[in-house]
The first five atom37 places (N, CA, C, CB, O) and aatype in JSON, in Angstrom:
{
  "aatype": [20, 20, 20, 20, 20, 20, 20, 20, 20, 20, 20, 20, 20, 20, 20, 20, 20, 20, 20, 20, 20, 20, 20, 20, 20, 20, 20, 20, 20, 20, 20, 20, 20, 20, 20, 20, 20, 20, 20, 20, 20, 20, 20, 20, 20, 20, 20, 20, 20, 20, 20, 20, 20, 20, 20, 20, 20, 20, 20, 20, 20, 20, 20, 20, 20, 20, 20, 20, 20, 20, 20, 20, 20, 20, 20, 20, 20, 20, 20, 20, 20, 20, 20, 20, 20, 20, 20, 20, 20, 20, 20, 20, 20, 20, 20, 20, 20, 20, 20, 20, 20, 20, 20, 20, 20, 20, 20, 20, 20, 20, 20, 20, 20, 20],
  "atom_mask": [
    [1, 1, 1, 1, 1],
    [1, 1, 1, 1, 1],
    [1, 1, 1, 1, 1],
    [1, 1, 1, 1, 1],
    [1, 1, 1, 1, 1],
    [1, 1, 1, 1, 1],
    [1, 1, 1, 1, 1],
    [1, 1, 1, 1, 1],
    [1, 1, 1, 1, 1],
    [1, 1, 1, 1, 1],
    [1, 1, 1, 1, 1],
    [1, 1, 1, 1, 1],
    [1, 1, 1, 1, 1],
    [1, 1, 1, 1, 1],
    [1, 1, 1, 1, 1],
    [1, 1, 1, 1, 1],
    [1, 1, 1, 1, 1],
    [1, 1, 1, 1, 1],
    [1, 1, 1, 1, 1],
    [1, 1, 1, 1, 1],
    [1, 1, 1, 1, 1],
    [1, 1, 1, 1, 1],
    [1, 1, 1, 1, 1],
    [1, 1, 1, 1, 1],
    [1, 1, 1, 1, 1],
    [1, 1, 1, 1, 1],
    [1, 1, 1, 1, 1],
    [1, 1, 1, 1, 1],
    [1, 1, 1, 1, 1],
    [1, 1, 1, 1, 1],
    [1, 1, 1, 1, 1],
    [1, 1, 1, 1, 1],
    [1, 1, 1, 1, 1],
    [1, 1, 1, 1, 1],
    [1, 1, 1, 1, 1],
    [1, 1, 1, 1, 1],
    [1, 1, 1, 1, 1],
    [1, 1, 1, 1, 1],
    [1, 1, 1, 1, 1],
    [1, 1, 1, 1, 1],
    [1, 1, 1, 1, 1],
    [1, 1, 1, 1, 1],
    [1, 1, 1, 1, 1],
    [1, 1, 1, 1, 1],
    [1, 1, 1, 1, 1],
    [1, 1, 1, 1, 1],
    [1, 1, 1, 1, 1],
    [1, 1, 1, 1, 1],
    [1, 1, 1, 1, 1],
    [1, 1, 1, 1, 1],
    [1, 1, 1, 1, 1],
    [1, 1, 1, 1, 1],
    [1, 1, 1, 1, 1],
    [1, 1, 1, 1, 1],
    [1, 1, 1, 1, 1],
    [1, 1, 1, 1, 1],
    [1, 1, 1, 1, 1],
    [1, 1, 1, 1, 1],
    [1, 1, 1, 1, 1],
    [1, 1, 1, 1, 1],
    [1, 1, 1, 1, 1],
    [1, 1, 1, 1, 1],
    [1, 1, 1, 1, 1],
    [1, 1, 1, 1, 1],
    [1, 1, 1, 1, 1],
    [1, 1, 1, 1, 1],
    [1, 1, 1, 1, 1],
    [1, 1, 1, 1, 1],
    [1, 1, 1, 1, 1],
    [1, 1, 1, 1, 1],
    [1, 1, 1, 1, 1],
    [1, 1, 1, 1, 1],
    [1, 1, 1, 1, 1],
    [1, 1, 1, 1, 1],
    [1, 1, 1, 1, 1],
    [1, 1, 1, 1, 1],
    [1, 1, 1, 1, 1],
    [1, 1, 1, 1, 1],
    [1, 1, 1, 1, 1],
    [1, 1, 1, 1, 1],
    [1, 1, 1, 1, 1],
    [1, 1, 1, 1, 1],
    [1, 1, 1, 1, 1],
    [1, 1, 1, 1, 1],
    [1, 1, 1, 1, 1],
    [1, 1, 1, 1, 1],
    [1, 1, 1, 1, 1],
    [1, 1, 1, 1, 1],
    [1, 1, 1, 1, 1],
    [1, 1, 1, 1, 1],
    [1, 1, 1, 1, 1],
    [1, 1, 1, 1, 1],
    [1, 1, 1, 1, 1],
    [1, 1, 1, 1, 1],
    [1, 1, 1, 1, 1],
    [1, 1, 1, 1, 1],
    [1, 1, 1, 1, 1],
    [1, 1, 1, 1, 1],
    [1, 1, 1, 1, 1],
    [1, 1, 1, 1, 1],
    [1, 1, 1, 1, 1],
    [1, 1, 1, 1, 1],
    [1, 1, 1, 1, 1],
    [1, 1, 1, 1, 1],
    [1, 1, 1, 1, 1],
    [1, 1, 1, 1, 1],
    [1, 1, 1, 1, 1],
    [1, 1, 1, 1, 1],
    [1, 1, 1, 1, 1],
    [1, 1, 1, 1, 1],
    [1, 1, 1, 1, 1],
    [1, 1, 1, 1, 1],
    [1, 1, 1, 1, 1],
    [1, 1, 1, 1, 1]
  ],
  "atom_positions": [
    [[16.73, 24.19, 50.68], [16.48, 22.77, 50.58], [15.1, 22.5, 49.99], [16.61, 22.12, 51.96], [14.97, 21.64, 49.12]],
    [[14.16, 23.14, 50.4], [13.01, 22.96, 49.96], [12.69, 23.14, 48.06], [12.28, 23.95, 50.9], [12.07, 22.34, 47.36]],
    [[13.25, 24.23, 47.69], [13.3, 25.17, 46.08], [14.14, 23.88, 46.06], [14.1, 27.2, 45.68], [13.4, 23.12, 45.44]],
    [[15.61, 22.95, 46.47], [16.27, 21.93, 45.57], [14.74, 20.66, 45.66], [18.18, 21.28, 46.4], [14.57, 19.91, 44.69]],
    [[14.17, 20.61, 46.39], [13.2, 19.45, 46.59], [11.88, 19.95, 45.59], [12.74, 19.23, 48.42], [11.14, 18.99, 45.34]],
    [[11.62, 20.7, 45.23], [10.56, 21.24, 44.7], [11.38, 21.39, 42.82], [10.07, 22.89, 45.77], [10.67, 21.62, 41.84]],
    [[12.44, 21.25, 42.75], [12.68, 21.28, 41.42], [12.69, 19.82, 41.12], [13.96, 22.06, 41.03], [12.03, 19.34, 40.2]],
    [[13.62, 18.92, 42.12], [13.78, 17.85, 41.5], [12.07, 16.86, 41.7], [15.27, 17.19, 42.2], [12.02, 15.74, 41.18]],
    [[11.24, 17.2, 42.19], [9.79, 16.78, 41.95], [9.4, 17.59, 40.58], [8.71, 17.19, 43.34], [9.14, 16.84, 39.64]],
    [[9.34, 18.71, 40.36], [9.44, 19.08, 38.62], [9.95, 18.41, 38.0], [10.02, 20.13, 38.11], [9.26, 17.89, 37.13]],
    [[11.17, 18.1, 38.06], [11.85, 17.35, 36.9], [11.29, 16.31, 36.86], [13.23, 17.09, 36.93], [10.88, 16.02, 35.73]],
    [[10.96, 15.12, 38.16], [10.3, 14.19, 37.51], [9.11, 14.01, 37.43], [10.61, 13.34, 37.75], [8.76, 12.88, 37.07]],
    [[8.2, 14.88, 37.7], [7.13, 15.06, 36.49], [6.95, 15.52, 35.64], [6.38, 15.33, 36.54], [5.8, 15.69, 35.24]],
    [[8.21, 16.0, 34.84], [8.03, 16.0, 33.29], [8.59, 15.25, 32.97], [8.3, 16.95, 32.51], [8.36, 14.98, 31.79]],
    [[9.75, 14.31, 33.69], [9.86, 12.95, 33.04], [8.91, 12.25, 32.83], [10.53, 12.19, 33.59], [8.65, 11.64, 31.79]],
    [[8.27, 12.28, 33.89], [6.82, 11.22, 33.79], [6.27, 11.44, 32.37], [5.39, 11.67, 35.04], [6.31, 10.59, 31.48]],
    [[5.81, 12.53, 32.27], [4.94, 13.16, 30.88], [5.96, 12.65, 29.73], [4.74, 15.19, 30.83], [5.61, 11.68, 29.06]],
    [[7.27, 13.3, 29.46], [7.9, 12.4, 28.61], [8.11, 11.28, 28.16], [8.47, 12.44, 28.67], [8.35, 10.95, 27.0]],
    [[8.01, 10.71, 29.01], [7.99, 9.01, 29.29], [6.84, 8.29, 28.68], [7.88, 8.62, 30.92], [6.8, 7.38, 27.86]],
    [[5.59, 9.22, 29.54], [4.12, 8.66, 28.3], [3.73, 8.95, 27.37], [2.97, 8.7, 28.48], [2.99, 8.31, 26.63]],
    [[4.44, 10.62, 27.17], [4.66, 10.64, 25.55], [5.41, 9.43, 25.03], [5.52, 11.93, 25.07], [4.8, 8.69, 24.26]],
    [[6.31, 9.23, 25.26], [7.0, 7.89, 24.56], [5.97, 6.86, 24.44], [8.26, 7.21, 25.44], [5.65, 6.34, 23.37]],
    [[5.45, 6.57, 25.66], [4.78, 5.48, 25.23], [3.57, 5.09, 24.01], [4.37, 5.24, 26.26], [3.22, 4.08, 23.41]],
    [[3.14, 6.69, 24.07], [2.39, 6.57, 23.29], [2.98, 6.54, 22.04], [1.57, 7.35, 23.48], [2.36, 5.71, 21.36]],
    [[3.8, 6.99, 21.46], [4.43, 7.28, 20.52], [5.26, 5.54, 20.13], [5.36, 8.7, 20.99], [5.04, 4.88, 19.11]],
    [[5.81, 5.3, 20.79], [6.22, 3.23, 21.03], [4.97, 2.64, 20.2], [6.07, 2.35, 23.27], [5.01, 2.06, 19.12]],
    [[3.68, 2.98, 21.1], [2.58, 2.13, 20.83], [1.64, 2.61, 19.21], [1.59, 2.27, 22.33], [0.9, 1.8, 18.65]],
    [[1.86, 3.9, 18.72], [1.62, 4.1, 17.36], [2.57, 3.19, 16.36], [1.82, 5.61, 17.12], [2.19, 2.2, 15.72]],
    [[3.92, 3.78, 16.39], [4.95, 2.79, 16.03], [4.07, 1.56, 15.54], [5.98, 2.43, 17.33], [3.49, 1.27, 14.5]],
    [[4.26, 0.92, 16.92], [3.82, -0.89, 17.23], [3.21, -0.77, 15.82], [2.44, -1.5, 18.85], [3.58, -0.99, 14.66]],
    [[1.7, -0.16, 16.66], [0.47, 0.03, 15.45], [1.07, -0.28, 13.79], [-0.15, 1.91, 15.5], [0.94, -1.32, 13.14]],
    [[1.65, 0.8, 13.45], [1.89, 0.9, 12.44], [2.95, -0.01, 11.45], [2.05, 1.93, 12.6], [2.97, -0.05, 10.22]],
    [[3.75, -0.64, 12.33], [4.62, -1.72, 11.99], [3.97, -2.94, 11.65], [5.5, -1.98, 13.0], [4.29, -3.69, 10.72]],
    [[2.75, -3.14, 12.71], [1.4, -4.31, 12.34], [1.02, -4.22, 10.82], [-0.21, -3.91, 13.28], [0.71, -5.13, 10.05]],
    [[1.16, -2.67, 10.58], [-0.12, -2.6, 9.63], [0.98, -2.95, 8.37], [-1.2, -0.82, 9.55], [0.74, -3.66, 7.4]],
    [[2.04, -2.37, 8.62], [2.9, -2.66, 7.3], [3.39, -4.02, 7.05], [4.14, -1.83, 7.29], [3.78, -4.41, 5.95]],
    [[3.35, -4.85, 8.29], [3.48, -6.4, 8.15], [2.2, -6.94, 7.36], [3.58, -7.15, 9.69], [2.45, -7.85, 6.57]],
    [[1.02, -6.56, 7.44], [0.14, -6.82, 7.0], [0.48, -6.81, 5.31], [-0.81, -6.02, 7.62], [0.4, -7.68, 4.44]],
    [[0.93, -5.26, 5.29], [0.84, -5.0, 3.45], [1.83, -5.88, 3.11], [1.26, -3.29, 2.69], [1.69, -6.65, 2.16]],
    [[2.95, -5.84, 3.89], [4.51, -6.98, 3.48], [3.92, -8.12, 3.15], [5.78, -7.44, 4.86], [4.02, -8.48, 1.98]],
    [[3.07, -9.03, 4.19], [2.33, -9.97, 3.94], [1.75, -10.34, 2.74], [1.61, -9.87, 4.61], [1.79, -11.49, 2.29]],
    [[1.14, -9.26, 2.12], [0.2, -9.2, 0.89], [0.47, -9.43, -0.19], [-0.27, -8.25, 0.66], [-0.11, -10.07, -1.07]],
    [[2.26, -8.38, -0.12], [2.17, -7.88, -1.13], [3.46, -9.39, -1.72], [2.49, -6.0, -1.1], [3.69, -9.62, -2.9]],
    [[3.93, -10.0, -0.8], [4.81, -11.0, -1.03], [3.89, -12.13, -1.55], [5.65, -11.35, 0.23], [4.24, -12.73, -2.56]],
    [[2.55, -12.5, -0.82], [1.51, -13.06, -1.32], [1.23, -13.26, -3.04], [0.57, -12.31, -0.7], [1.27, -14.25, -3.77]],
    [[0.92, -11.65, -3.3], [1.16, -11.06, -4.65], [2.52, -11.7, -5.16], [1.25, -9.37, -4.58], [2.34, -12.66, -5.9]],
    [[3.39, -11.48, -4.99], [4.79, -11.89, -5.45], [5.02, -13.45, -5.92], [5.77, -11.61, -4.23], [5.63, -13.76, -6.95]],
    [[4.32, -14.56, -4.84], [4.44, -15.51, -4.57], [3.41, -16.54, -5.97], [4.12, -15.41, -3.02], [3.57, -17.72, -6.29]],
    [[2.46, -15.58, -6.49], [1.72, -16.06, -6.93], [2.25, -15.49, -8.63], [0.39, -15.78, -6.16], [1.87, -16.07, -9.65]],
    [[2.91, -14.61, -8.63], [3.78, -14.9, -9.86], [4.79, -15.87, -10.26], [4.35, -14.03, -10.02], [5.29, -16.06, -11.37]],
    [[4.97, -16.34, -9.37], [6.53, -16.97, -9.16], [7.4, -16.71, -9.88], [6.71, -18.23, -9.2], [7.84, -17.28, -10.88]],
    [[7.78, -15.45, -9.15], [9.26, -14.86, -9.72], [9.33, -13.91, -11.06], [10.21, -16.17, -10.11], [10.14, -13.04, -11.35]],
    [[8.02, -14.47, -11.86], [8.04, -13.95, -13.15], [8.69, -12.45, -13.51], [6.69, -13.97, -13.5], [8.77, -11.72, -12.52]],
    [[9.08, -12.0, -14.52], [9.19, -10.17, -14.22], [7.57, -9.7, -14.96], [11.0, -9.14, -15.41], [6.66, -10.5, -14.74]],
    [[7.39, -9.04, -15.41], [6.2, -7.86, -15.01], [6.01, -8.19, -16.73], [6.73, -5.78, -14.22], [4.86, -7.98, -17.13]],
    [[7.08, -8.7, -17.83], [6.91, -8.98, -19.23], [6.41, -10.6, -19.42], [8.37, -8.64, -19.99], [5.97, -11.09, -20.46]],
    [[6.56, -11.1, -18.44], [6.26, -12.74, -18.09], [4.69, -12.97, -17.97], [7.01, -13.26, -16.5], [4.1, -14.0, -18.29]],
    [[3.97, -11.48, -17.3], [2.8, -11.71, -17.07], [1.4, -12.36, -18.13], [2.66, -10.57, -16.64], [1.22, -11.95, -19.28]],
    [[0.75, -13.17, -17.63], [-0.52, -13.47, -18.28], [-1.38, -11.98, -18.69], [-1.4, -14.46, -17.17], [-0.81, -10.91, -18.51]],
    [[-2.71, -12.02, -19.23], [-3.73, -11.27, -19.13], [-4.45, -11.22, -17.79], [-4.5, -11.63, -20.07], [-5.05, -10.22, -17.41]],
    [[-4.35, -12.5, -17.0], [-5.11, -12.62, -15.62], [-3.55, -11.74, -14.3], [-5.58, -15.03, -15.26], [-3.6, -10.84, -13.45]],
    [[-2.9, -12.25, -14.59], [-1.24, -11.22, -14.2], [-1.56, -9.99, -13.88], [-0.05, -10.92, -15.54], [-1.5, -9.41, -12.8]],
    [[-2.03, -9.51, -15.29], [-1.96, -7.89, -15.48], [-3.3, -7.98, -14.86], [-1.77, -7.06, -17.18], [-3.37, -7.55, -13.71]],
    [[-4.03, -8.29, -15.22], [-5.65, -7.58, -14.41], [-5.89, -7.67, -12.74], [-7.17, -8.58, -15.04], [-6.62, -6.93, -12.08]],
    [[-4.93, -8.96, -12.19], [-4.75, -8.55, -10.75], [-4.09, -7.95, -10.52], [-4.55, -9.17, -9.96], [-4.29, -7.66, -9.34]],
    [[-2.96, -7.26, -11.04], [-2.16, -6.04, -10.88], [-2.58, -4.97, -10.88], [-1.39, -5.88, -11.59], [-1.95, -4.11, -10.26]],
    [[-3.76, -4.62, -11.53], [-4.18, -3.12, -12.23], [-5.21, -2.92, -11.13], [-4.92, -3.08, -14.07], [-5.25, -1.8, -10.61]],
    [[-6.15, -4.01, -10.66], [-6.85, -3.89, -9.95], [-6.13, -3.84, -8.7], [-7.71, -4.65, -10.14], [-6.97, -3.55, -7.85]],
    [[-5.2, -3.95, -8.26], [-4.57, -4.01, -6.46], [-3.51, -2.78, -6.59], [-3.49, -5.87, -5.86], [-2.64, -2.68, -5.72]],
    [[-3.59, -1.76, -7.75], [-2.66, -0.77, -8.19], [-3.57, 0.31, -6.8], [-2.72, -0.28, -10.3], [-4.8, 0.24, -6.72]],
    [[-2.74, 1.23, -5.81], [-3.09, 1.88, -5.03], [-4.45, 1.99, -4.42], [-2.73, 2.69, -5.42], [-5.35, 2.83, -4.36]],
    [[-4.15, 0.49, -3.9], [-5.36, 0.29, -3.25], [-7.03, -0.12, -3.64], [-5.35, 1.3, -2.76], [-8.07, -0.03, -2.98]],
    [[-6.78, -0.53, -4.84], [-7.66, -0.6, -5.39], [-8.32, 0.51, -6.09], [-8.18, -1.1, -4.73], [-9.54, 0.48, -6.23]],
    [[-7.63, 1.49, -6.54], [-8.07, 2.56, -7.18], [-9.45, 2.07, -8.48], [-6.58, 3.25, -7.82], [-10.63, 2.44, -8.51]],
    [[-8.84, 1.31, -9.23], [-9.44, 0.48, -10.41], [-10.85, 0.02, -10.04], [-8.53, -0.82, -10.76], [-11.81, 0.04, -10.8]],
    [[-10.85, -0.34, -8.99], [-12.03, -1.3, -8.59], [-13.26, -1.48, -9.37], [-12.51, -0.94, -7.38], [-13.87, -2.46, -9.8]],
    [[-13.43, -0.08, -9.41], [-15.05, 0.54, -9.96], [-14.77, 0.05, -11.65], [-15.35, 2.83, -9.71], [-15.71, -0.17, -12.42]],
    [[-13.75, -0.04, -11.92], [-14.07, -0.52, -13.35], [-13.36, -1.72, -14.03], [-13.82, 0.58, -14.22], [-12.91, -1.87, -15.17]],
    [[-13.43, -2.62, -12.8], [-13.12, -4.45, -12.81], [-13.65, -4.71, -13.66], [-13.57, -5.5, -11.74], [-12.92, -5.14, -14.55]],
    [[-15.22, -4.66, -14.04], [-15.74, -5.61, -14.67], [-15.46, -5.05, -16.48], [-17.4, -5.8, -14.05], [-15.44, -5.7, -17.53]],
    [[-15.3, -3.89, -16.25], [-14.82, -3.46, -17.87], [-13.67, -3.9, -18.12], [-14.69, -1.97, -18.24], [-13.42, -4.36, -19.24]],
    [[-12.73, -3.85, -17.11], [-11.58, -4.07, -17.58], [-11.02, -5.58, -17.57], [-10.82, -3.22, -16.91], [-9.85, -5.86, -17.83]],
    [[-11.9, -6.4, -17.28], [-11.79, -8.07, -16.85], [-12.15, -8.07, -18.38], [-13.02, -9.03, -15.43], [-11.24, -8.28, -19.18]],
    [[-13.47, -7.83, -18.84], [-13.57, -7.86, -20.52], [-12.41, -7.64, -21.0], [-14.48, -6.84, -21.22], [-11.72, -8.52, -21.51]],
    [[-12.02, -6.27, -20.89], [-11.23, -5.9, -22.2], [-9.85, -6.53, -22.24], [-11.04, -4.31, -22.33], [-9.34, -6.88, -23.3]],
    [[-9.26, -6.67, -21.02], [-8.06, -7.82, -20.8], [-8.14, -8.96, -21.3], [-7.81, -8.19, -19.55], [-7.57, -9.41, -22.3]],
    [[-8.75, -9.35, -20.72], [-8.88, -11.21, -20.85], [-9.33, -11.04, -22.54], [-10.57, -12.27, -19.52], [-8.74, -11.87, -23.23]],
    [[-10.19, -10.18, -23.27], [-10.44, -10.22, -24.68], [-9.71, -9.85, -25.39], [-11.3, -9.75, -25.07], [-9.66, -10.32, -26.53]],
    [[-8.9, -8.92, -24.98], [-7.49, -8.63, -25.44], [-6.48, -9.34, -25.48], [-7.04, -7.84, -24.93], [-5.52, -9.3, -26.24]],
    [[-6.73, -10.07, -24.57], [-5.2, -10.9, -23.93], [-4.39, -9.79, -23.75], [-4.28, -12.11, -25.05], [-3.57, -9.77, -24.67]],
    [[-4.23, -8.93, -23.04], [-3.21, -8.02, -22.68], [-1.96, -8.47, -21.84], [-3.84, -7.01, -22.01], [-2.24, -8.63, -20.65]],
    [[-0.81, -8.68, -22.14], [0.0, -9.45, -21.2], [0.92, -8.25, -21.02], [0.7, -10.96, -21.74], [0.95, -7.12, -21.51]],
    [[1.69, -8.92, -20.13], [3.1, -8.14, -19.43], [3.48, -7.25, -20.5], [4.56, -9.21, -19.01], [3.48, -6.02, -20.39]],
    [[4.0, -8.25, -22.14], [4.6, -7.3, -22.91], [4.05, -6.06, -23.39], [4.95, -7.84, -23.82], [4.78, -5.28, -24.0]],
    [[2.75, -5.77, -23.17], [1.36, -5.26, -23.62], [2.03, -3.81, -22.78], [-0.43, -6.25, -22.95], [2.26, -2.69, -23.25]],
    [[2.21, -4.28, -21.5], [2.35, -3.11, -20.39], [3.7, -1.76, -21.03], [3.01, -4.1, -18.62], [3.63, -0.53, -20.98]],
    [[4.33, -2.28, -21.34], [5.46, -1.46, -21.98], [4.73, -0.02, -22.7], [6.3, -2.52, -23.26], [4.72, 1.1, -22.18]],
    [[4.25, -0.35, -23.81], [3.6, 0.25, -24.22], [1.83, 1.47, -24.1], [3.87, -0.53, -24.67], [1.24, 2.32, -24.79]],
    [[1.66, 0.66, -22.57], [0.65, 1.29, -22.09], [0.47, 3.12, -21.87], [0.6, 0.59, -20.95], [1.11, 3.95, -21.23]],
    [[-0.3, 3.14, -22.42], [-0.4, 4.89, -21.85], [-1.91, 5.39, -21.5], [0.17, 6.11, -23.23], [-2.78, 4.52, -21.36]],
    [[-2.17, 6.43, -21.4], [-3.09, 7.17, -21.33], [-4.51, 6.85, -22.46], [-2.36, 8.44, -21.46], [-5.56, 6.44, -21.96]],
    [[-4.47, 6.98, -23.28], [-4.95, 6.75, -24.5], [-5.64, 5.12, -24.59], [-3.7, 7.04, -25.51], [-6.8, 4.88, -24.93]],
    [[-4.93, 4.41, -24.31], [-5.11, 3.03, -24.74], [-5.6, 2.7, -23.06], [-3.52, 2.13, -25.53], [-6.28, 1.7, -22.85]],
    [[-5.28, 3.41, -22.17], [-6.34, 2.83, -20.57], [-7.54, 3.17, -20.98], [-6.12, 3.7, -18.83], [-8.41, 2.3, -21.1]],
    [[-7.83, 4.8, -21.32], [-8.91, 5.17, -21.73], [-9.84, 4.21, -22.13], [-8.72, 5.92, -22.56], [-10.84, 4.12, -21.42]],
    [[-9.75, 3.4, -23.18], [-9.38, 2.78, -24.62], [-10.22, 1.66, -23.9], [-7.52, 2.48, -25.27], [-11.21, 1.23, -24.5]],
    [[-9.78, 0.97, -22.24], [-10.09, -0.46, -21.66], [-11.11, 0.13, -20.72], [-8.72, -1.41, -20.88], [-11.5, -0.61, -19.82]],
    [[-11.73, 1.63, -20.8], [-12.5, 2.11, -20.29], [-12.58, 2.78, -18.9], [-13.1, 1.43, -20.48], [-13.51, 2.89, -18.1]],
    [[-11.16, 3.22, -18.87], [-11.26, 3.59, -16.6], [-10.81, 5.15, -17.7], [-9.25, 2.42, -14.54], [-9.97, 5.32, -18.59]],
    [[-11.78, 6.0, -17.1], [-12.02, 7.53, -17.39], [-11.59, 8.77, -16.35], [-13.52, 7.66, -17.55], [-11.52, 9.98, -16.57]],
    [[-11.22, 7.64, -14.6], [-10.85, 8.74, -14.15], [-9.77, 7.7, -13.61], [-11.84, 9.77, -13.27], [-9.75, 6.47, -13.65]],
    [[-8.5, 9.08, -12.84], [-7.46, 8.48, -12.52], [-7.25, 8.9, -10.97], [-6.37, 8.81, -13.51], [-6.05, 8.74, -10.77]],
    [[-7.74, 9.27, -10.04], [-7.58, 9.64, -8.66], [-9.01, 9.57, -8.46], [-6.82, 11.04, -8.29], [-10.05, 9.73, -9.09]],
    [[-8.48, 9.19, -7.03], [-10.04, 9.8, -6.13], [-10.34, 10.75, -5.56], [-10.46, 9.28, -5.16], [-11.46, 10.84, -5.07]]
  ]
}
């Protein structure tokens, strides 16, 4: 009787432990569902302020808040070159088709990761 009383107090203290593993694991979740409501938020924001347009519809000001909010702001460091060369370009949506390597160079961003 005692070994059946002494297991089933084991068992539920590793339920217990399981259990707050869960919780913790619930409460990352949570976390992380916040954070992606946040980007959902943003990025519909973003969306909202095209209205509807497709990606060939875009202005020069279109494309340069695009390029700049491209993974996080990768671009950042070279806004102010590339606010010139856009807006002096007029680079629009249809512009983007054709974009490559060469011709970013070209608007002056030299590196591509951080």
């Amino acid at each position: 009787k005692d070994e059946m009383v002494a297991q089933l107090l084991d068992t539920i203290e590793r339920q217990k432990q399981e259990i707050s593993q869960l919780k913790q694991r619930v409460n990352k979740l949570e976390t992380e569902k916040k954070e992606d409501a946040i980007i959902i938020s943003d990025l519909e924001g973003q969306i909202g302020k095209l209205g509807g347009r497709t990606f060939m519809e875009w202005t020069a000001n279109d494309v340069l808040d695009w390029i700049l909010a491209i993974d996080n702001g990768i671009f950042k460091p070279y806004e102010s070159m590339l606010t010139t060369e856009i807006l002096n370009d007029n680079i629009n949506g249809k512009d983007l088709a054709t974009l490559n390597v060469t011709k970013i160079k070209e608007l002056g961003v030299n590196k591509f990761a951080q």
